[in-house]
C-alpha positions as CSV (number, residue, x, y, z in Angstrom):
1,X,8.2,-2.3,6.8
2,X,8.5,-2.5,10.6
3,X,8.0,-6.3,11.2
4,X,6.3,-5.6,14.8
5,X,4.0,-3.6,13.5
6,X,3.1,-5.3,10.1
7,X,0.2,-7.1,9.7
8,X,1.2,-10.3,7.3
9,X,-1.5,-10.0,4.5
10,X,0.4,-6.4,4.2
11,X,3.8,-7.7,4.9
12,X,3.9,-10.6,2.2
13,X,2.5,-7.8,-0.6
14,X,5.8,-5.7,0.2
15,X,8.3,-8.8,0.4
16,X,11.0,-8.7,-2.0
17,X,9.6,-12.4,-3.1
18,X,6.6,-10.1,-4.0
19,X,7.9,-7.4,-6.1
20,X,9.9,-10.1,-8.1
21,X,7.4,-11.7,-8.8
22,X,5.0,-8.5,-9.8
23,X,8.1,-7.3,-12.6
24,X,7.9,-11.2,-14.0
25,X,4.0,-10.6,-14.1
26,X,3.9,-7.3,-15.8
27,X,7.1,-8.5,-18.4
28,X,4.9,-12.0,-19.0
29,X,2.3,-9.5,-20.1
30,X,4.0,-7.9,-22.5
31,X,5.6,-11.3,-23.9
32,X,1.9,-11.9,-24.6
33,X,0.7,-9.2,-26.0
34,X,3.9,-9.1,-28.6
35,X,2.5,-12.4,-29.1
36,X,-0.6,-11.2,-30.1
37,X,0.2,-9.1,-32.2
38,X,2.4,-11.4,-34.8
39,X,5.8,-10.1,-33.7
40,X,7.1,-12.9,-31.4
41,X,6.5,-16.6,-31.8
42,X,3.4,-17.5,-29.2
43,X,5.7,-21.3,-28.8
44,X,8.5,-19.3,-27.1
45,X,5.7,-17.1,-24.9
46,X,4.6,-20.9,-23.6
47,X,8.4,-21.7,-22.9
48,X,8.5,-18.0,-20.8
49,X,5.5,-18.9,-19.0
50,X,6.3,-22.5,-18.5
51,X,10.1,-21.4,-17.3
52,X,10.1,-18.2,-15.9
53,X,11.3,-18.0,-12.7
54,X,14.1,-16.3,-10.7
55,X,16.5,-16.7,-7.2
56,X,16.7,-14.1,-4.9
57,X,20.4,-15.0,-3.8
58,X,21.3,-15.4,-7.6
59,X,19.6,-12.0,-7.7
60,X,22.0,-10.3,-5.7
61,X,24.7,-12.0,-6.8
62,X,24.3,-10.6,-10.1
63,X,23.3,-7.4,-8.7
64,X,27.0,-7.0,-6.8
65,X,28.6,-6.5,-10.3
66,X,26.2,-5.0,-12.7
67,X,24.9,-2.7,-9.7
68,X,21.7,-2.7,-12.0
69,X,18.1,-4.2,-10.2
70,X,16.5,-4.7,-13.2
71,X,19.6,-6.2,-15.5
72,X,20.3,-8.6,-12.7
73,X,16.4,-9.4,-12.4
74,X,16.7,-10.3,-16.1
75,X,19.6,-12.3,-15.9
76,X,18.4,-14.6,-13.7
77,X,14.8,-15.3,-15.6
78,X,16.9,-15.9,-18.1
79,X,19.2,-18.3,-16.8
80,X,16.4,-20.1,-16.3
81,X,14.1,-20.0,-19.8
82,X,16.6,-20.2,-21.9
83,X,16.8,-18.8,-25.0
84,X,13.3,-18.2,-25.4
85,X,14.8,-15.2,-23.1
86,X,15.4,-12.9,-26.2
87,X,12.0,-12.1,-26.8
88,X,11.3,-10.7,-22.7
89,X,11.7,-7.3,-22.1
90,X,11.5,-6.5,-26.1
91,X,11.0,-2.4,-26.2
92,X,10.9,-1.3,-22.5
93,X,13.4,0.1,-20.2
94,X,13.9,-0.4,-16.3
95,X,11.6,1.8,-15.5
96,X,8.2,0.5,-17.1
97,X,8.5,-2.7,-14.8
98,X,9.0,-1.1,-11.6
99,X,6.9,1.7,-12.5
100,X,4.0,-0.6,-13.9
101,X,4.6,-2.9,-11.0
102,X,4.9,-0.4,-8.8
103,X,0.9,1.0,-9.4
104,X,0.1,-3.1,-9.2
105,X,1.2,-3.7,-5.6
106,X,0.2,0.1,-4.5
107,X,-3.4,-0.9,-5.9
108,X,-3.3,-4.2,-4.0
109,X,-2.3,-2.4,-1.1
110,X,-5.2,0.2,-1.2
111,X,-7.7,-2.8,-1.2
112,X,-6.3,-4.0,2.2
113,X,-6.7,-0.2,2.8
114,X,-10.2,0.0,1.7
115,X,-10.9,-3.2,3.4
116,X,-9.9,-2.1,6.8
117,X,-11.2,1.8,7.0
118,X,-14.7,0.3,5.8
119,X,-14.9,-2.3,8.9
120,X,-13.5,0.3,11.0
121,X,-16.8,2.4,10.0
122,X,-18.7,-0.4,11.8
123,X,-17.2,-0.6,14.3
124,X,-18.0,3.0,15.0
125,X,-20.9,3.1,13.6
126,X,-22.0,0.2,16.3
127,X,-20.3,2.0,19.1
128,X,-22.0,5.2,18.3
129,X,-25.5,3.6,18.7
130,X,-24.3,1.7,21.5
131,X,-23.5,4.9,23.7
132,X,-25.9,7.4,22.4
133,X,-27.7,8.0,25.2
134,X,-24.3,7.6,27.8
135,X,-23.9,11.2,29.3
136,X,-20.3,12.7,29.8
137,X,-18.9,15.8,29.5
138,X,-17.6,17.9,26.6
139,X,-14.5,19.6,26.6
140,X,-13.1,22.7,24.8
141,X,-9.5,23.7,25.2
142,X,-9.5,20.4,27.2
143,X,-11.5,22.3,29.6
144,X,-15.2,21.2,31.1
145,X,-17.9,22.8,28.6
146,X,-21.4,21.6,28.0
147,X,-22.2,17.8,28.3
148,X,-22.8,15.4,25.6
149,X,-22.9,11.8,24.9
150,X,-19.9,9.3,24.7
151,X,-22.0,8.0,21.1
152,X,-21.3,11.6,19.5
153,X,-17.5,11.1,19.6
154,X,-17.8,7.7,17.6
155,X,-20.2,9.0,15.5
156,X,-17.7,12.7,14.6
157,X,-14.8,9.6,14.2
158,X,-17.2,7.3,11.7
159,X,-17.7,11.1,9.6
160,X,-13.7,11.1,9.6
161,X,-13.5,7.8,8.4
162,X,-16.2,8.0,5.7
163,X,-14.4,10.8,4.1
164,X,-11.2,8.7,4.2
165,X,-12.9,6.4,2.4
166,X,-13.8,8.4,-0.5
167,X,-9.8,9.6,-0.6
168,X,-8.7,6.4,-0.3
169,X,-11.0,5.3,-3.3
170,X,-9.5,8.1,-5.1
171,X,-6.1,7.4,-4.2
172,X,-6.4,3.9,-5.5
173,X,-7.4,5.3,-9.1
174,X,-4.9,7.8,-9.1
175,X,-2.2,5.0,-8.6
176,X,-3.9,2.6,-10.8
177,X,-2.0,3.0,-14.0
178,X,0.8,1.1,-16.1
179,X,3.9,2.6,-18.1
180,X,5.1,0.9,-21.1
181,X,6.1,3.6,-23.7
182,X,9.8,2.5,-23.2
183,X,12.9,5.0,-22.8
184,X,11.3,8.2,-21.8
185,X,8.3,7.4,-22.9
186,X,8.2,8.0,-26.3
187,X,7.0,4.9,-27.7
188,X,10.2,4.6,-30.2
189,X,10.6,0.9,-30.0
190,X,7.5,-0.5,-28.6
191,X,3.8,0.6,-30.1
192,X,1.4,2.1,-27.8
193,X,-0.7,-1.0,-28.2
194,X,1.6,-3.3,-26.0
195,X,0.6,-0.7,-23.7
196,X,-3.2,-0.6,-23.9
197,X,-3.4,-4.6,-24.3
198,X,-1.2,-4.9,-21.0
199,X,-2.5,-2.4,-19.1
200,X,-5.8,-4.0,-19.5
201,X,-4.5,-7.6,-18.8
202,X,-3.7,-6.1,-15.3
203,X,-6.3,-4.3,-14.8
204,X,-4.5,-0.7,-14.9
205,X,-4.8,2.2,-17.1
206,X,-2.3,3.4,-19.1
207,X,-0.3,6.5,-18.1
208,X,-1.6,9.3,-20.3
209,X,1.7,11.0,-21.2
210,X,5.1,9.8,-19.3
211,X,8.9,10.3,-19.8
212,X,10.9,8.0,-18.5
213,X,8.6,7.4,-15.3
214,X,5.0,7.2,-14.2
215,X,4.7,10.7,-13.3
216,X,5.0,11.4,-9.2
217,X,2.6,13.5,-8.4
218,X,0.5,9.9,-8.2
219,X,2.6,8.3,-5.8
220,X,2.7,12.2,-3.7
221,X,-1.1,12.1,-3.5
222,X,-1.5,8.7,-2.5
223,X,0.9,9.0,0.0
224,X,-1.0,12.1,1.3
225,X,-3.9,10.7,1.2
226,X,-2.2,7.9,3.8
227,X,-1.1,10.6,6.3
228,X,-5.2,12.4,6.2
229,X,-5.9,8.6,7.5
230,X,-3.1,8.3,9.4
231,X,-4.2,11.7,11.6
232,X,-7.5,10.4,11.7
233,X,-6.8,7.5,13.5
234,X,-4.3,9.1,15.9
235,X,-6.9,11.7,16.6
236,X,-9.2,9.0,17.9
237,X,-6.0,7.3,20.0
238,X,-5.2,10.3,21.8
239,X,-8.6,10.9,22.4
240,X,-8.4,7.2,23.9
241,X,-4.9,8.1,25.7
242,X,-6.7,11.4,27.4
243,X,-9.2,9.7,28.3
244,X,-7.7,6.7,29.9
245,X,-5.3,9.2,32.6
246,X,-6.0,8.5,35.6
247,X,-7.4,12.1,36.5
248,X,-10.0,11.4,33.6
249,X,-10.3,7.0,33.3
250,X,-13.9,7.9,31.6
251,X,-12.7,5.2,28.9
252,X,-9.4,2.9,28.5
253,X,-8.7,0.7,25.9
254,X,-8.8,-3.6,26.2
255,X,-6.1,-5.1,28.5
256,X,-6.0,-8.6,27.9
257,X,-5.6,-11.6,29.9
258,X,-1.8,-12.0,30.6
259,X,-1.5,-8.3,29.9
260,X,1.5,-6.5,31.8
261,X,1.4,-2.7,32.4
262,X,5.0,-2.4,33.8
263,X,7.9,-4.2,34.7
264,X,8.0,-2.4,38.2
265,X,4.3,-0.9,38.7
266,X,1.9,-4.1,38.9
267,X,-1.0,-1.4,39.1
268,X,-0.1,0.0,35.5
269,X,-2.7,-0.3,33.0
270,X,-0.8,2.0,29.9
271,X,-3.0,2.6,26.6
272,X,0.4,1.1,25.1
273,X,-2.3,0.3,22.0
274,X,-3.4,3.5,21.2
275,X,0.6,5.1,21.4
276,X,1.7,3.0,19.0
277,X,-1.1,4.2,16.9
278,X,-0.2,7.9,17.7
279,X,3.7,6.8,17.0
280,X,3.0,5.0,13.5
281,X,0.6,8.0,12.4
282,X,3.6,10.7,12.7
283,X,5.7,8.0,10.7
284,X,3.2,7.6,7.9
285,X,2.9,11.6,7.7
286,X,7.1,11.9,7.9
287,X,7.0,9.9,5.1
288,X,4.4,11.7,3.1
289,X,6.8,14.6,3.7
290,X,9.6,13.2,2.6
């Protein structure tokens, strides 16, 4: 993350605090439902759940020698349960938690997604009524064509953004799924029930076939599915940007109160806003290319 440009409610999902925490969640879960199912003691679950916690130093102190995440993760829960400890992690390797946790915080993620591209809609939706009847002219080729109205642009940018929606809905179930058929997923020490009962608990599905992973095709897609949003948005910024030059200025973007253009041109008014926008986009598709 890119702490200028993160907004907190999506910062504090990706903190390390948060990830933690999300592995602790997912191997209480499975505690549980090993409870459930008569093979650990529901008393020690209680102490887990009562106990559980771990230190991020203490983390990476552990960490410097085994040079394992999950092992030093482990090691510091269980510092601190005691040892009631035994029973976590009974029948799953590395990979189910992160994997499983993984989908959790990608799902959280897509509502904050979800949440944003829908009151983006009305904000275009609004602006589309609210200049449907302003005349300017249309360009092809970034040449003078036929006129139109300023509302038709927010109104082709609302289309783009409805059908963002959809993929990001999609993108959301695609991600939505848990792992827990331990080493390469073939269920050899942990029944397929832990699986169901603690995929349901957290409100994920389970991973129809897996090896050692959740398979990555998932995370490719949603990814993807983040760059189509991406360009949408920076097609509507350098819209913005074009239309703010100062051989155009048929539409500029807020300056606020206190606002600065430049530190030796008072006169400046930059659509600094909208080229970040453009700048993040290409990052969010670099990465879905990665």
């Amino acid at each position: 993350m890119i702490p200028r440009y993160t907004r907190p409610e999506m910062g504090r999902l990706w903190d390390i605090k948060t990830k933690y925490q999300k592995w602790l969640d997912v191997e209480i879960a499975v505690c549980e439902a090993w409870a459930e199912l008569g093979e650990i003691p529901m008393d020690a679950v209680d102490v887990i759940k009562k106990k559980a916690t771990f230190d991020l130093k203490r983390i990476d102190e552990i960490e410097s020698v085994v040079k394992h995440d999950v092992i030093a993760f482990l090691t510091s829960v269980a510092e601190n349960v005691g040892p009631e400890s035994r029973f976590i992690h009974k029948g799953l390797t590395s990979s189910d938690i992160v994997d499983t946790a993984l989908s959790l915080l990608m799902k959280n993620a897509s509502d904050i997604i979800l949440k944003d591209i829908k009151n983006l809609m009305d904000v275009l939706k609004s602006q589309a009524y609210k200049y449907r009847e302003v005349p300017m002219m249309g360009r092809s080729h970034g040449v003078h064509a036929e006129p139109m109205t300023f509302g038709l642009k927010f109104a082709l940018w609302y289309e783009d953004m409805k059908r963002n929606l959809e993929r990001m809905k999609r993108a959301k179930e695609i991600i939505s799924v848990g792992k827990l058929s331990g080493a390469v997923g073939t269920f050899s020490n942990i029944p397929p029930a832990i699986e169901e009962k603690v995929c349901k608990k957290l409100g994920l599905k389970p991973e129809p076939v897996a090896t050692q992973i959740v398979q990555r095709d998932r995370h490719a897609e949603y990814l993807t599915t983040l760059a189509l949003i991406a360009a949408s948005i920076e097609k509507i910024a350098v819209e913005i940007r074009h239309l703010q030059k100062s051989e155009v200025l048929e539409a500029e973007e807020p300056f606020m109160a206190g606002q600065k253009g430049s530190s030796a041109m008072p006169h400046k008014r930059n659509p600094v806003g909208c080229e970040n926008l453009s700048g993040i986009a290409r990052l969010v598709r670099a990465n879905a290319m990665a």
